[in-house]
N, C-alpha and C positions, 0 to 999 in steps of 0.2 A: 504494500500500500504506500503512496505517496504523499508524503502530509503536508498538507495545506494549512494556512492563518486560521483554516474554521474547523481542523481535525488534529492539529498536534496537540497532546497528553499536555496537561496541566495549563498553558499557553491557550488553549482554546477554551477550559471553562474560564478562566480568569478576562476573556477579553466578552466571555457572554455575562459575569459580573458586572463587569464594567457596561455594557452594554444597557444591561435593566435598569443603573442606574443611571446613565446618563438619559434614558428614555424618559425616566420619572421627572427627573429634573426639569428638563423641557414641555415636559406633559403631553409626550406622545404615548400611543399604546398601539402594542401589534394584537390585531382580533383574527380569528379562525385558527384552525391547524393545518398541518403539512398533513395529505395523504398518508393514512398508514400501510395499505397496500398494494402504494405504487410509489416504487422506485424510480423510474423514468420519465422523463417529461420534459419539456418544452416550457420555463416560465416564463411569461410577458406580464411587463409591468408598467403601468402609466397611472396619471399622465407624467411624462417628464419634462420639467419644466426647467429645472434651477442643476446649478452642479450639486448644492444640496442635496439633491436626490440620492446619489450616490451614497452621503454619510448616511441618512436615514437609513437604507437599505442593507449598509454593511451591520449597522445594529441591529436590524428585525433578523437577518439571518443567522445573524448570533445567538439571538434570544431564541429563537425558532429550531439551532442546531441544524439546519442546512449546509450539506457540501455543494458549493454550486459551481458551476464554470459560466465564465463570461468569454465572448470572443471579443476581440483587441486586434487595433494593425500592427501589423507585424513588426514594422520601422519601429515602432516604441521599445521594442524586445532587442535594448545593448545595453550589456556591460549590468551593473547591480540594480538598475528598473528592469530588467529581462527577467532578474530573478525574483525580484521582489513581486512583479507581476504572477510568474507562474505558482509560485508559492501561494498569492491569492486567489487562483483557480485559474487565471485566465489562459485564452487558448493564442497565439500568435495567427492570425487569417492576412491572406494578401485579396483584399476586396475585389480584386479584377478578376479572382476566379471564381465566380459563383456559382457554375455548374458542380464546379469539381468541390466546392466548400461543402455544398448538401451533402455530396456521396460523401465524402470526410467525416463531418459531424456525424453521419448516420451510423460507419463505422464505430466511431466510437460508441455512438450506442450499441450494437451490436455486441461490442465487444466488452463490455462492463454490465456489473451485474445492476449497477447503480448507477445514474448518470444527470444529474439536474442544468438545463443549458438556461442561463438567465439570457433574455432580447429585451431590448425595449423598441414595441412596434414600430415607435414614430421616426427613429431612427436618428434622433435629433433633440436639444432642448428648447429650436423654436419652434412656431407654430407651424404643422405639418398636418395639409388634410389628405394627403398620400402618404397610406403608411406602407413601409417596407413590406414584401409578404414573404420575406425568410424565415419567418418564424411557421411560419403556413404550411411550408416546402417543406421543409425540416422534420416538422411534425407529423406531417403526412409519409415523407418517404421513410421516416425509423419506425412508424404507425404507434405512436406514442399518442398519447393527451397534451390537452396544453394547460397549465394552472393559470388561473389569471390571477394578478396581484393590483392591487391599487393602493395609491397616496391618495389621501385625503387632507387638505388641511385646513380644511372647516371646520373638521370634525376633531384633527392631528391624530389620523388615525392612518395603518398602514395593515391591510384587509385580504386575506386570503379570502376570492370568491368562490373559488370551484374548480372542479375538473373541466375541460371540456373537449368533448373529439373532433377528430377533424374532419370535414363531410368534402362531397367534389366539387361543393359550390363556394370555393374561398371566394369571391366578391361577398356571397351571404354571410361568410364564418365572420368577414371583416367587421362587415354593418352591423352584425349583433353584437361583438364583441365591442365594436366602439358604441355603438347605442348603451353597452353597459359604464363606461368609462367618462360618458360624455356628463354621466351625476355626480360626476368626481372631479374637486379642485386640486390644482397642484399647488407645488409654493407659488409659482408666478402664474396666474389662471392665463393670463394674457398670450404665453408662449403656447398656449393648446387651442386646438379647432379641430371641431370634427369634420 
């Protein structure tokens, strides 16, 4: 096993300590739970607004005990951010090849018992009412579920909604899924549109 910021011994309860209470402090709360019998998935999360998003999200996954991988370009992966990167799950991707990235990421699922891929749809932190369908792709060719996640910050809340599969009409999978997303503020509401 390879351990990551959210799976090495003692290092990883001490940062989900840390975690609960930095949440408290700010008066955020994580609501729902992770699937218990399903280890693979596809998570999407929005909306994403602020780079904020990011610290929020590295605490609920703490608190939550999630191993997750994020994809990252690759150019960022030199020297001690290459490592610091992978050590935080992420995967190295060269954007330009997205035929070959699907077959890749799917491999991986294939070949783990366990495998959580975090996306965020929009693909962006501004306003984006084309959202990426990588996540779509992805989901469908490893025949995984997708979990959908949300920020809330009306509420300061950060929301496990549910499982969801994925059907052959991704334009409908889209609409639904942002029909669900579109009742939810980010930290900057401004940077979101459905």
């Amino acid at each position: 096993m390879r351990y990551t910021l959210f799976t090495t011994p003692i290092l990883s309860d001490v940062l989900r300590g840390i975690s609960k209470v930095v949440l408290k402090l700010i008066r955020w709360r994580v609501v729902g739970s992770l699937p218990q019998d399903q280890h693979k998935y596809v998570l999407i999360v929005a909306p994403h607004t602020s780079n904020w998003d990011f610290v929020l999200f590295v605490l609920a996954v703490s608190v939550l005990r999630l191993k997750p991988s994020v994809l990252i370009k690759s150019t960022l992966f030199v020297g001690p951010l290459g490592w610091f990167l992978r050590y935080c799950g992420a995967i190295p991707v060269n954007r330009t090849q997205a035929n070959s990235l699907v077959n890749y990421i799917t491999g991986i699922y294939d070949e783990r018992d366990e495998f959580v891929l975090i996306i965020t749809p929009e693909g962006t932190r501004s306003a984006n009412p084309n959202w990426k369908r990588g996540f779509h792709h992805v989901a469908s060719t490893a025949k995984v579920p997708i979990l959908v996640v949300y920020v809330d910050s009306v509420i300061k809340t950060i929301g496990i909604e549910g499982l969801m599969e994925t059907s052959d009409d991704v334009d409908g999978d889209i609409r639904q899924i942002k029909k669900f997303f579109d009742t939810k503020r980010g930290l900057k509401p401004n940077n979101y549109t459905s």
